[in-house]
C-alpha positions in Angstrom: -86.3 -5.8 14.5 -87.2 -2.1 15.3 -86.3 0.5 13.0 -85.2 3.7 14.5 -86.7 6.9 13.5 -85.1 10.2 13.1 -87.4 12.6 12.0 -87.0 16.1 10.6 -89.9 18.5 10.5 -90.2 21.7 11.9 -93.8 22.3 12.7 -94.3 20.7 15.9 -97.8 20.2 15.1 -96.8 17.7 12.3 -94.2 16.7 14.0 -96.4 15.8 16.9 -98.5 13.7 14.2 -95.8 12.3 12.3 -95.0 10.9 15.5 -98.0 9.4 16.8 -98.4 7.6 13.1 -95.1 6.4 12.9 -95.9 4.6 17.0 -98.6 3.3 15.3 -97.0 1.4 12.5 -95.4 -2.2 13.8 -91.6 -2.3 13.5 -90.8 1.8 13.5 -89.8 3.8 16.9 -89.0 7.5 16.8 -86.0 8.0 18.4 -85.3 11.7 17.9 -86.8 14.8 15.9 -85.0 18.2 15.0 -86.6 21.3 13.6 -83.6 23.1 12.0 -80.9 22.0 9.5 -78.6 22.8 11.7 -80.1 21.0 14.8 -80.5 17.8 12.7 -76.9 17.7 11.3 -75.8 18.2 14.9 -78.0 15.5 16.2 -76.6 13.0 13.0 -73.3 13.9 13.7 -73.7 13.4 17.5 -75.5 9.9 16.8 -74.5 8.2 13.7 -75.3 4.8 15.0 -78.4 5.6 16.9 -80.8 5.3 13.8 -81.9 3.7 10.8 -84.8 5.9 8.8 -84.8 9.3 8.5 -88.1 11.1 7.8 -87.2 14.2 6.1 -89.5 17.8 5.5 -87.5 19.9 2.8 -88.8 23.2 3.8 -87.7 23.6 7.6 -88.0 26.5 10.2 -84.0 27.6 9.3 -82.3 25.7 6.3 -83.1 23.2 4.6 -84.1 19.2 4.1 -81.8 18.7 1.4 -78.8 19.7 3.5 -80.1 17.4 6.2 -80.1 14.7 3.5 -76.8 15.1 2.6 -75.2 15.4 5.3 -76.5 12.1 7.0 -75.5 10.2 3.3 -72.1 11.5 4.1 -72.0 10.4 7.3 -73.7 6.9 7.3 -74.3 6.1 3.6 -76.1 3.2 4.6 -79.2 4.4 6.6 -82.4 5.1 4.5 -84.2 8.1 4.4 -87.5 9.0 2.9 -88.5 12.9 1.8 -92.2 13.7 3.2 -92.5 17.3 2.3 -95.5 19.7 0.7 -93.3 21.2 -1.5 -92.4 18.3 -4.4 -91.7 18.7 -7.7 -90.6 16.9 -10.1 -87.0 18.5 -10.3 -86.9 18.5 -6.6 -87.9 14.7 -6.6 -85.0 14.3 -9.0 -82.3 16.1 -6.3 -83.4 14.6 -3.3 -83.3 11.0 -5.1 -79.8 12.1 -6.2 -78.7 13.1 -2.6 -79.5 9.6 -1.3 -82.9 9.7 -0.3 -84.9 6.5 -0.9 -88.3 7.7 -2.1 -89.9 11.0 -1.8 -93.5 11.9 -1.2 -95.9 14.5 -1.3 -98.1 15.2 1.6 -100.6 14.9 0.1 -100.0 11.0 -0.7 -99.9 10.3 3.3 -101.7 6.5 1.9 -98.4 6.2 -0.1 -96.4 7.2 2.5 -98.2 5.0 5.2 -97.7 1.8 2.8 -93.9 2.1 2.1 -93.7 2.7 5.8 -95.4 -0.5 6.6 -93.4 -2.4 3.7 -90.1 -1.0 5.3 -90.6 -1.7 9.1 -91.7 -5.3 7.2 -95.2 -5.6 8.0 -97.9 -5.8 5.5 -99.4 -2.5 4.0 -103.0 -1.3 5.0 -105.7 -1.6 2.4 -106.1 1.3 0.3 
């Protein structure tokens, strides 16, 4: 099975290459992106069945990851979501694990990222 993607990120340089890594990863399909807080809570709102993994950035062009995070737990507290953000730490770890996210990651651990990508679309992780 395909896992759908929603990704937040608002630099559409990263997003452009969150994109193209997440194609390249068996099992995972990005079905939509957002920029803003306020354009990803409309796009959840608008398609509560049309994903399964949220990609979230915490620091976005207007608002706010967390607010993205909440808002899709509150809506479908079933779907996973996974922080990938520069700006971690250890207190915003904490919150973001507390909102309902999954796991969080720094981007500068893109190899740890990469793996529990892999092990959650259910293929094997890439050596490290």
């Amino acid at each position: 099975m395909t896992l759908r993607v929603f990704l937040v990120e608002d630099l559409p340089q990263m997003r452009e290459l969150l994109g193209e890594l997440i194609r390249t990863i068996g099992g995972l399909r990005v079905v939509a992106s957002a920029g803003t807080e306020a354009e990803a809570k409309l796009w959840l709102e608008d398609n509560p069945g049309a994903w399964d993994l949220a990609v979230v950035d915490l620091v976005l062009e207007q608002g706010s990851g967390m607010g993205v995070i909440a808002r899709a737990k509150a809506l479908t507290p079933h779907k996973r979501i996974v922080v990938f953000s520069s700006y971690i730490t250890p207190g915003m770890r904490a919150h973001c694990l507390k909102l309902g996210a999954e796991a969080v990651f720094e981007k500068a651990d893109t190899g740890g990222f990469i793996r529990w990508l892999h092990a959650t679309a259910g293929g094997s992780a890439p050596p490290a």
